[in-house]
N, C-alpha and C positions, 0 to 999 in steps of 0.2 A: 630894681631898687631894693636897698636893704630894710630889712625889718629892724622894730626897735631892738630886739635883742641880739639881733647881727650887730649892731651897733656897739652896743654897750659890749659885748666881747672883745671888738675890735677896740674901742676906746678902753677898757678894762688892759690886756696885752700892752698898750703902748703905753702905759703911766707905769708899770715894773720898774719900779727901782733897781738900779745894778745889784748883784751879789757885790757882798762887803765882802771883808781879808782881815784877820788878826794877822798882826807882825808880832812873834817871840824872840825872844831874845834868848836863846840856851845856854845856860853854866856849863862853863868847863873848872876843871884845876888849874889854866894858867891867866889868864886874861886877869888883869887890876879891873877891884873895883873902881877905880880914876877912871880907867879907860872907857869904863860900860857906860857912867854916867858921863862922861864926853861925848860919846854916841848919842846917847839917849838927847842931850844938849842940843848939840849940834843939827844931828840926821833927824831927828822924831820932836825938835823943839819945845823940848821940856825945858819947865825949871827947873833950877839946883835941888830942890826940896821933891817935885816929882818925880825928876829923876832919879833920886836917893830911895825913894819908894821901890820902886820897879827894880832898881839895882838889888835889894835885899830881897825882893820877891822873887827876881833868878838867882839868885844866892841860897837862898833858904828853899825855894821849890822845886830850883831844876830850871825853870821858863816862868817868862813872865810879859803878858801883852804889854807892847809900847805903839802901838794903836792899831784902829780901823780904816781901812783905805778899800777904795774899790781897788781889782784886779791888778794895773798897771803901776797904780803908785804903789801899792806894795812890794809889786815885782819891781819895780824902782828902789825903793828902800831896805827892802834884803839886799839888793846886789850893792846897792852902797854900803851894807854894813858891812860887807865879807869885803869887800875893796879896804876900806878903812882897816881895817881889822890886818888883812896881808899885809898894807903899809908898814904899819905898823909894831909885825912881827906876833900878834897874836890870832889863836886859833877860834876865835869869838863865831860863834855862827846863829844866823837868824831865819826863820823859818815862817811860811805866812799858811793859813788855814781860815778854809772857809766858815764865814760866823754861822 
């Protein structure tokens, strides 16, 4: 039989929230700003106004978070942006890192 603190270890262990993921978005010199805030729209479901935000923050920083996903949606939402992106003809690339 377990002891209360076998317990509460084992019960502590299974309530771990997943590791989270920032999605970036990284400036280049050719990708339009249209195009990033279309992504941003579309892939990451921002408004026009949010996504005008984050556009100027990879524009002016280099990167800039377009959000927080556990593991697979992010790994989902990188590879949609580089798909979009090849479409499309530009070199836009996105990047995720653990929070």
């Amino acid at each position: 039989m377990a002891t209360n603190t076998e317990l509460e270890a084992i019960c502590e262990i299974s309530l771990k929230s997943p590791k989270k993921y920032k999605v970036l978005l990284l400036n280049d010199d050719y990708t339009s700003m249209e195009f990033v805030i279309d992504v941003l729209v579309r892939i990451f479901h921002k408004n026009f106004q949010e996504a005008e935000v984050i556009m100027l923050q990879v524009h002016e920083s280099g990167k800039g978070v377009c959000g927080i996903y556990t593991h697979e949606i992010a790994e989902t939402k990188v590879a949609q942006v580089h798909q979009r992106a090849r479409d499309n003809g530009f070199p836009l690339r996105a990047q995720m890192e653990e929070e």
